[in-house]
KEKE-3310 file (N, C-alpha, C; in steps of 0.2 Angstrom, whole numbers, plus 5000, padded with zeros to 4 digits):
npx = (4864:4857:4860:4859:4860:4853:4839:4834:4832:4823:4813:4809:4805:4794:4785:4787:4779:4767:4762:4759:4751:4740:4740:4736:4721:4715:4713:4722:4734:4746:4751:4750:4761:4772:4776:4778:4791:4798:4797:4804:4815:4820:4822:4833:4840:4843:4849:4861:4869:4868:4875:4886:4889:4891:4903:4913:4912:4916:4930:4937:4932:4941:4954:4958:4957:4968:4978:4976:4982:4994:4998:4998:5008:5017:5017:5021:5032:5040:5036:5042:5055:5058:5055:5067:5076:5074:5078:5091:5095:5095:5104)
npy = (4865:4879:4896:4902:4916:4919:4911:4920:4932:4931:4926:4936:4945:4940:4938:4951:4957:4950:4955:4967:4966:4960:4975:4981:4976:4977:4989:4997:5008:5011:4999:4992:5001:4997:4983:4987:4991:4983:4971:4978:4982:4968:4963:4971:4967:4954:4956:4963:4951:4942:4951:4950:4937:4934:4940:4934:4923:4926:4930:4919:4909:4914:4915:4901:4900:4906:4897:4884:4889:4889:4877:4869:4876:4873:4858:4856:4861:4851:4839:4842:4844:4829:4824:4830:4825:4810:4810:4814:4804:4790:4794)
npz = (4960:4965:4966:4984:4988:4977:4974:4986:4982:4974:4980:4987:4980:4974:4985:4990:4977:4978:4991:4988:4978:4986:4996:4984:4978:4993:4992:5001:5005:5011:5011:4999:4994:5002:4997:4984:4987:4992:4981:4971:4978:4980:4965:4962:4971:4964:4954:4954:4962:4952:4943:4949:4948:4936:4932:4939:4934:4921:4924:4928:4918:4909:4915:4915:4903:4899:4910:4902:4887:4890:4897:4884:4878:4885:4883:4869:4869:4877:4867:4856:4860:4863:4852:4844:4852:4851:4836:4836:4840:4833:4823)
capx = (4861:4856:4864:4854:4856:4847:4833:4832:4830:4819:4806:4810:4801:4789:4784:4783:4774:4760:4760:4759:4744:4734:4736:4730:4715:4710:4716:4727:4739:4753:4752:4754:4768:4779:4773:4779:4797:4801:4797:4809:4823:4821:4824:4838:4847:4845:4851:4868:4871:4866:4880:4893:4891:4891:4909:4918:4914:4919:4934:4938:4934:4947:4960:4957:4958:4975:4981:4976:4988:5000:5001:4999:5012:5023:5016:5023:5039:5043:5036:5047:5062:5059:5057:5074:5082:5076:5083:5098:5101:5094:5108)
capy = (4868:4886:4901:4905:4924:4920:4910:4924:4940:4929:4926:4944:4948:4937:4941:4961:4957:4947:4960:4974:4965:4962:4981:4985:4971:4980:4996:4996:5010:5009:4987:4992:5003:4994:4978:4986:4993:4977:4969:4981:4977:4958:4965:4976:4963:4949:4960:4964:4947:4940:4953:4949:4929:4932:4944:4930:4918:4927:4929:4911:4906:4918:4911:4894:4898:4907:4891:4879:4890:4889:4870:4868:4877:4866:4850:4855:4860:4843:4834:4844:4840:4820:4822:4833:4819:4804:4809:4813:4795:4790:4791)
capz = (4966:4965:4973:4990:4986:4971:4976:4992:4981:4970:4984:4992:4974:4971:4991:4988:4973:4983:4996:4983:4975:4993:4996:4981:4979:4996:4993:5007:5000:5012:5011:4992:4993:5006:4994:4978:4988:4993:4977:4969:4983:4978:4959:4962:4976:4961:4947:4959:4962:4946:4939:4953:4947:4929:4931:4944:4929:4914:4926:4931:4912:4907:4919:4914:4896:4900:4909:4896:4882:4894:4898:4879:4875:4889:4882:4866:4872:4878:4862:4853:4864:4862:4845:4845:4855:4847:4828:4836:4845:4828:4819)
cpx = (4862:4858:4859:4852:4852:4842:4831:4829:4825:4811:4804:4804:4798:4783:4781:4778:4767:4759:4758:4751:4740:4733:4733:4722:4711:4710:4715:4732:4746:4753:4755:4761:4774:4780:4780:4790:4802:4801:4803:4816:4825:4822:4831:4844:4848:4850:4859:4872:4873:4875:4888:4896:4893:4900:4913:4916:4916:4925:4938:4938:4941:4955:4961:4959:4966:4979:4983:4981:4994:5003:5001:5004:5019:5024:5021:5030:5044:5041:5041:5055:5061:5057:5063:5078:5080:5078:5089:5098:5099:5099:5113)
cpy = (4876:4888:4903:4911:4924:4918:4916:4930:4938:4928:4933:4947:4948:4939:4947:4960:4956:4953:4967:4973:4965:4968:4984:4982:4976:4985:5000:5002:5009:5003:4989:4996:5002:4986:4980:4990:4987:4972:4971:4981:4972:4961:4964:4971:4956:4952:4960:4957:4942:4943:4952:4942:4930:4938:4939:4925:4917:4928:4922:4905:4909:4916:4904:4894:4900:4900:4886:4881:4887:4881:4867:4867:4872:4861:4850:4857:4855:4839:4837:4843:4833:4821:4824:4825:4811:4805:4810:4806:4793:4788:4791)
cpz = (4964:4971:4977:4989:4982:4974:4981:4989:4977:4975:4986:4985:4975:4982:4991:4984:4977:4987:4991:4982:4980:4994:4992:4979:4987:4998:4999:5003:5002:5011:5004:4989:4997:5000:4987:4980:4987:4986:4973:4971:4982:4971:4960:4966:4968:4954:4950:4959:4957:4942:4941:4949:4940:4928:4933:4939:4923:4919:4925:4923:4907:4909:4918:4906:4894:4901:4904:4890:4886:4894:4890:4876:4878:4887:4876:4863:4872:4872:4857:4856:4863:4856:4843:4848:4853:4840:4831:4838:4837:4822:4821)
residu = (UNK:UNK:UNK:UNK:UNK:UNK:UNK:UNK:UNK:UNK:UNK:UNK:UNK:UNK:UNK:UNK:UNK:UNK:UNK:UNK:UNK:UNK:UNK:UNK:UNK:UNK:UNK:UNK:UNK:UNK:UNK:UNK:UNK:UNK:UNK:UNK:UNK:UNK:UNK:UNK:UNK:UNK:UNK:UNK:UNK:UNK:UNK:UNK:UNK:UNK:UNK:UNK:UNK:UNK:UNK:UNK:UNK:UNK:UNK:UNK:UNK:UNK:UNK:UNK:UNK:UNK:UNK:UNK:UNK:UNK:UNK:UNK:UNK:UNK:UNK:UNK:UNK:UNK:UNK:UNK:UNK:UNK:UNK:UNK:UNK:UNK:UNK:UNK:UNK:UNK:UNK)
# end
């Protein structure tokens, strides 16, 4: 499922844009430059958000890759302990 801001700033573009293009097709100047504002809005909000998701997920893979040593490191704690404690009973 897509993120709603995305899709939103994506139509907010693609929107301006059409509007951009109607007032220049009837050259309309203001229509074309409220057209090519908001286009640019829809840019500028997906680029913000685009960079907000792509931080909060080098994050979260960061933290994940940290745990994962971590539990590693634990697992091999304990195999190393049952190996220590079965050669002692051993002999």
């Amino acid at each position: 499922m897509k993120n709603i801001t995305m899709e939103t700033g994506s139509g907010i573009s693609w929107g301006g844009a059409g509007i951009g293009l109607l007032g220049l097709v009837n050259e309309i100047e203001w229509v074309t430059l409220v057209g090519m504002v908001v286009a640019i809005g829809g840019f500028v909000m997906n680029f913000y958000f685009s960079y907000k998701k792509d931080r909060r997920e080098a994050q979260l893979s960061s933290m994940k890759e940290s745990r994962d040593k971590e539990e590693h490191e634990l697992k091999k704690q304990v195999y190393l302990s049952q190996i220590k404690h079965r050669s002692g009973n051993e002999q």
